[in-house]
Backbone as CSV, one residue per row, in Angstrom:
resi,resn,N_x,N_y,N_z,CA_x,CA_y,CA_z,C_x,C_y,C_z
1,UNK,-45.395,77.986,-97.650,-44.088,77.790,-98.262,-43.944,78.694,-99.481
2,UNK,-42.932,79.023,-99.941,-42.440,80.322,-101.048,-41.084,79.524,-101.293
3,UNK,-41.309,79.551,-103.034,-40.055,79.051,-103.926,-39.576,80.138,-104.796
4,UNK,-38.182,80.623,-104.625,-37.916,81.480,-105.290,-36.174,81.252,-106.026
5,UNK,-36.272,81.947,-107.249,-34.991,81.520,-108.137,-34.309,83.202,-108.626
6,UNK,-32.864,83.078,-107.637,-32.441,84.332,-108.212,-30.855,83.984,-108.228
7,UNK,-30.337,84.362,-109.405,-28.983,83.752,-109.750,-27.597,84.637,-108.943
8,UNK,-26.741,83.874,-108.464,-25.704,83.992,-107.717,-25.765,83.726,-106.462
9,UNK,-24.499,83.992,-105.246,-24.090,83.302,-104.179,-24.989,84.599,-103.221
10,UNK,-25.087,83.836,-102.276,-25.456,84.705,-101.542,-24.813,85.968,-101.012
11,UNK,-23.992,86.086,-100.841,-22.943,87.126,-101.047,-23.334,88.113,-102.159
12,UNK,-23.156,87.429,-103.246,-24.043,88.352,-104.475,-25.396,89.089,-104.196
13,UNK,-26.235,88.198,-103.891,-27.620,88.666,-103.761,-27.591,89.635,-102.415
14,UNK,-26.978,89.722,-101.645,-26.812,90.640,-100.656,-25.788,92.062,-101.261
15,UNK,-25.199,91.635,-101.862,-24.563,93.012,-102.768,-25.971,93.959,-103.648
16,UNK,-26.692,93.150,-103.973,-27.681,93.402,-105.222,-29.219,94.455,-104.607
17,UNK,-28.892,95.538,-104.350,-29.857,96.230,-103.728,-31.479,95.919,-104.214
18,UNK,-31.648,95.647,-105.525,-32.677,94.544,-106.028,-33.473,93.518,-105.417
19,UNK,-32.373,92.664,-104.934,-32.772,91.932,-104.515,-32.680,91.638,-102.316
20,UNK,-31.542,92.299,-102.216,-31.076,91.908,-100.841,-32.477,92.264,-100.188
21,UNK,-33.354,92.865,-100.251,-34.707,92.733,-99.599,-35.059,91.178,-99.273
22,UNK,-35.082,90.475,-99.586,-35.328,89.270,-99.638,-34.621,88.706,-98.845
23,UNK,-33.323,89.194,-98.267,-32.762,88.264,-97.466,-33.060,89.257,-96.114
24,UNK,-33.215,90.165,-95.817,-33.690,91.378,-94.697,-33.044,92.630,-95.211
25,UNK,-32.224,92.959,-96.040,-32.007,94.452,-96.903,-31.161,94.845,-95.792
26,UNK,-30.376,95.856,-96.129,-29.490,96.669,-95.470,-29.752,97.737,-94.654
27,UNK,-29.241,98.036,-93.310,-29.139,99.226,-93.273,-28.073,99.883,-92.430
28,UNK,-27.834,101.248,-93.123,-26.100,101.381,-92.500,-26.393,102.573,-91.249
29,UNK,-25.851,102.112,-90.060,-25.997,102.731,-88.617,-25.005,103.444,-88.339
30,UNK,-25.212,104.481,-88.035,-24.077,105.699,-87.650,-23.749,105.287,-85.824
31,UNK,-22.383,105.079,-85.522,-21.827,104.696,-84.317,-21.335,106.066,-83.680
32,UNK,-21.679,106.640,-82.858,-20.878,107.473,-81.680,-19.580,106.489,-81.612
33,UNK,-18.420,107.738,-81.095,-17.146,107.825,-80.789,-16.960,106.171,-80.360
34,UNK,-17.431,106.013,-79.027,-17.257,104.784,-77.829,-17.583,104.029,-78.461
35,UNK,-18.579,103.299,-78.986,-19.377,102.524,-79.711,-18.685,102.355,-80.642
36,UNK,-17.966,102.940,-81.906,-17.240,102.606,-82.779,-15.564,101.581,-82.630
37,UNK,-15.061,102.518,-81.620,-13.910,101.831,-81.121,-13.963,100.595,-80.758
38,UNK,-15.363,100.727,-79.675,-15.696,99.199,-79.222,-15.791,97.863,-80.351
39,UNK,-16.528,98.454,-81.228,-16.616,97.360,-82.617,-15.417,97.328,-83.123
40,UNK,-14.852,97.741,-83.579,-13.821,97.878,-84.035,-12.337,97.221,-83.145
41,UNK,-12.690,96.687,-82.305,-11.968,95.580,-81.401,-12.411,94.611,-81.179
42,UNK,-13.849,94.518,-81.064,-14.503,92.957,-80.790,-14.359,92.615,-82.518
43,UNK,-14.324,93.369,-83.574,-14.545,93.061,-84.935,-13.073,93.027,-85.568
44,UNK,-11.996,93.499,-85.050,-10.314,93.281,-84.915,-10.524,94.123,-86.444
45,UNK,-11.591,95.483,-86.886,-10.864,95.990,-88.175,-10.394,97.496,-87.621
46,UNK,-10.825,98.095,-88.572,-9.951,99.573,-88.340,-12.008,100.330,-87.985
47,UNK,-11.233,101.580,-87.312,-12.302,102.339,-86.742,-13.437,102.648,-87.679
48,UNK,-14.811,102.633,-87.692,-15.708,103.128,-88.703,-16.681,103.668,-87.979
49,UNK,-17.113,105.126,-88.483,-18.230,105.173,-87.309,-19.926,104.858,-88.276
50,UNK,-19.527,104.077,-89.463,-20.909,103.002,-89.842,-20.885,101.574,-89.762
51,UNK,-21.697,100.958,-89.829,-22.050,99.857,-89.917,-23.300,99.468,-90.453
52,UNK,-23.044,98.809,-91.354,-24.116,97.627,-91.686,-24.838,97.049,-91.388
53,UNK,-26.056,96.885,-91.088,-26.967,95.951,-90.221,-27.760,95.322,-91.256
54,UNK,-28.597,93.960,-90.777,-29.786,93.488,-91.313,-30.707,94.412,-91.189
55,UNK,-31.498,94.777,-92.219,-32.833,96.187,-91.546,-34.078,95.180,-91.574
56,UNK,-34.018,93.814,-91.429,-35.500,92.965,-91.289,-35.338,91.437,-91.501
57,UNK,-36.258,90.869,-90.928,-36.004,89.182,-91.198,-36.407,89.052,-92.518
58,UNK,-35.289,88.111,-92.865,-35.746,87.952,-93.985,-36.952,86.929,-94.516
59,UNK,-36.701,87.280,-95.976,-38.224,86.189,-96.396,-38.240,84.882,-96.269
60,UNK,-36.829,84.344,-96.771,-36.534,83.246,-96.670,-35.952,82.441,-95.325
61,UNK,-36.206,81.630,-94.687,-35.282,80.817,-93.620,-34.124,79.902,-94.101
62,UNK,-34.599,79.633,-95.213,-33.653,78.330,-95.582,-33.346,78.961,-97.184
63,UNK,-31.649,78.838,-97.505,-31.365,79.590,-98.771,-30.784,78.241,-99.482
64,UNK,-30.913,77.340,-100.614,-30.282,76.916,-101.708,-29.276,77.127,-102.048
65,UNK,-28.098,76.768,-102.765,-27.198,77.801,-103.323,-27.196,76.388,-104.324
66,UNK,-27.098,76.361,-105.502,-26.249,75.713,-106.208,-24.999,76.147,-106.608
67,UNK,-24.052,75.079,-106.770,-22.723,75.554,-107.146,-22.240,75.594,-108.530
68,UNK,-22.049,76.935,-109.119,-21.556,77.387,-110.918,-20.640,75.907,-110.909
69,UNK,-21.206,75.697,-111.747,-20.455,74.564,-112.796,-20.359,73.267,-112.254
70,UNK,-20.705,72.454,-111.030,-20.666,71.810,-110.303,-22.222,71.331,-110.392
71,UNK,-22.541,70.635,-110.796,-24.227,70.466,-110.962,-24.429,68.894,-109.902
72,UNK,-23.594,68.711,-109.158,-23.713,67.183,-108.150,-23.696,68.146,-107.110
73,UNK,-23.153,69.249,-106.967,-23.041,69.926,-105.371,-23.543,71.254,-105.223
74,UNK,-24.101,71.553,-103.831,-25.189,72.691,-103.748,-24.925,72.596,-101.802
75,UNK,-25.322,74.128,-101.500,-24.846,74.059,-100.391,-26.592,74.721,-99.452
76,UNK,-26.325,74.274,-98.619,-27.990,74.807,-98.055,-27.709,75.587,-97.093
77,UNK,-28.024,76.685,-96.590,-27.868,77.974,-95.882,-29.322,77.713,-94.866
78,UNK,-29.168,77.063,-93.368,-30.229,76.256,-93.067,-30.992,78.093,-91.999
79,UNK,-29.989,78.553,-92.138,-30.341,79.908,-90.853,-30.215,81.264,-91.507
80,UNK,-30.884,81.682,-92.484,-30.373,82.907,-93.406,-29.971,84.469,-93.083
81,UNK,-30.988,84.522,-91.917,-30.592,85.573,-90.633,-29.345,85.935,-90.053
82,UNK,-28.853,84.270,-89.837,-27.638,84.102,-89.056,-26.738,84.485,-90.202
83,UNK,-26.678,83.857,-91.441,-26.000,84.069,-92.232,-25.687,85.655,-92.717
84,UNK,-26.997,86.648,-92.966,-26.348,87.666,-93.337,-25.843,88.523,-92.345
85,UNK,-26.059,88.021,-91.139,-25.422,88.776,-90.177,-23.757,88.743,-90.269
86,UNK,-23.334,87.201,-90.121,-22.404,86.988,-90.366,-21.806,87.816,-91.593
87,UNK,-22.042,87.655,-92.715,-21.919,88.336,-93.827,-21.646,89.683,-93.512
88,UNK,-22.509,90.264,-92.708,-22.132,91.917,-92.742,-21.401,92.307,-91.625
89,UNK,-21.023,91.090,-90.899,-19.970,91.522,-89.732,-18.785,91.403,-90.580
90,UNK,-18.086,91.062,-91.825,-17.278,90.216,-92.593,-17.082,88.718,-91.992
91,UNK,-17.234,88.572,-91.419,-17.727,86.786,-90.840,-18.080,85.479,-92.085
92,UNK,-17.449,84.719,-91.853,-18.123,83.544,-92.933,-18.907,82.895,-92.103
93,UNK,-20.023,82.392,-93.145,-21.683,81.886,-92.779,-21.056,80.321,-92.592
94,UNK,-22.316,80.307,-92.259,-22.298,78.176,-92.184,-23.110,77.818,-92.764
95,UNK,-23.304,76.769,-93.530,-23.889,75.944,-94.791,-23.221,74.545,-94.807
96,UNK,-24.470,74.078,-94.966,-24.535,72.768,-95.253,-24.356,72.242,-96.764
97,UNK,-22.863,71.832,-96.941,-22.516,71.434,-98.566,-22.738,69.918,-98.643
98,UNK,-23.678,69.848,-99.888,-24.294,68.395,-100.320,-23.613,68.137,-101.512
99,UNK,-23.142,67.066,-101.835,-22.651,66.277,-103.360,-23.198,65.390,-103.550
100,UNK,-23.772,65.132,-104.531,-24.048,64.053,-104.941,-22.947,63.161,-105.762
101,UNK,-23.288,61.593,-105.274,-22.305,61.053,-106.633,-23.548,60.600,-107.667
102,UNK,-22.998,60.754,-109.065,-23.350,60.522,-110.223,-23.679,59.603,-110.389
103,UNK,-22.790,58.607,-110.499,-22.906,56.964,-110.713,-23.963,56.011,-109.044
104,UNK,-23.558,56.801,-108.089,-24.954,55.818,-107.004,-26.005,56.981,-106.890
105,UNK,-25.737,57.907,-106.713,-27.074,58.718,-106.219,-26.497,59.066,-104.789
106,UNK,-26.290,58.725,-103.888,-25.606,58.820,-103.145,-25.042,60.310,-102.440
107,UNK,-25.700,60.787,-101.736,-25.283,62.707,-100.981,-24.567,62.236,-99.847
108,UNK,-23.283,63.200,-99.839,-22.826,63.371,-98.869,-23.139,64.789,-97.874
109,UNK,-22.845,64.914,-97.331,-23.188,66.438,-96.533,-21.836,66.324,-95.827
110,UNK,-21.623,67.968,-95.629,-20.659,67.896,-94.398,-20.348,69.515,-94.334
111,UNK,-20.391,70.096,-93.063,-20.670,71.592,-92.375,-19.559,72.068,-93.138
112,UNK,-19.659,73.366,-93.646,-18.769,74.332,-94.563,-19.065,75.484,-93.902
113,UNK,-17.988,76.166,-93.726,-17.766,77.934,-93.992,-17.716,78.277,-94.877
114,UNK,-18.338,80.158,-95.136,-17.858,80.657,-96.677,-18.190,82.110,-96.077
């Protein structure tokens, strides 16, 4: 097991060339003609002949997030793979958002996009 603390959303930390190693790091793939168009319809944006990929599994399986200013709720990123994939397709991830209440102790959970 590996515990690690690095501040912002995951989104952030995948911006952060620093750090995005940790989640599998980037790497940008040059598309031939056919291949581009094709993405660029299953992906409904405009033509690019790069793309973004995961360049490795990452370190982590399971990502934390706590939420800025919200100290009862935190969202758990149970598939981190899946997630930055999503992420670099522009896709929103799936996470599991937890609250706690204050006064019982008491977590709720319930499946989130972001």
């Amino acid at each position: 097991r590996m515990l690690a603390s690095a501040h912002g959303t995951l989104r952030d930390l995948l911006k952060n060339p620093q750090l995005n190693g940790l989640l599998g790091g980037i790497s940008t793939v040059t598309l031939g003609d056919d291949l581009a168009k094709k993405t660029a319809v299953e992906r409904k944006r405009n033509v690019s002949k790069t793309l973004s990929e995961r360049a490795s599994a990452p370190t982590f399986e399971v990502v934390v997030e706590v939420c800025r200013g919200e100290p009862h709720k935190w969202r758990v990123v149970h598939d981190v793979a899946a997630a930055v994939d999503d992420i670099l397709k522009g896709e929103q991830y799936r996470a599991q958002t937890r609250t706690r209440d204050p006064k019982t102790g008491r977590v709720f959970c319930e499946l989130t996009y972001h």
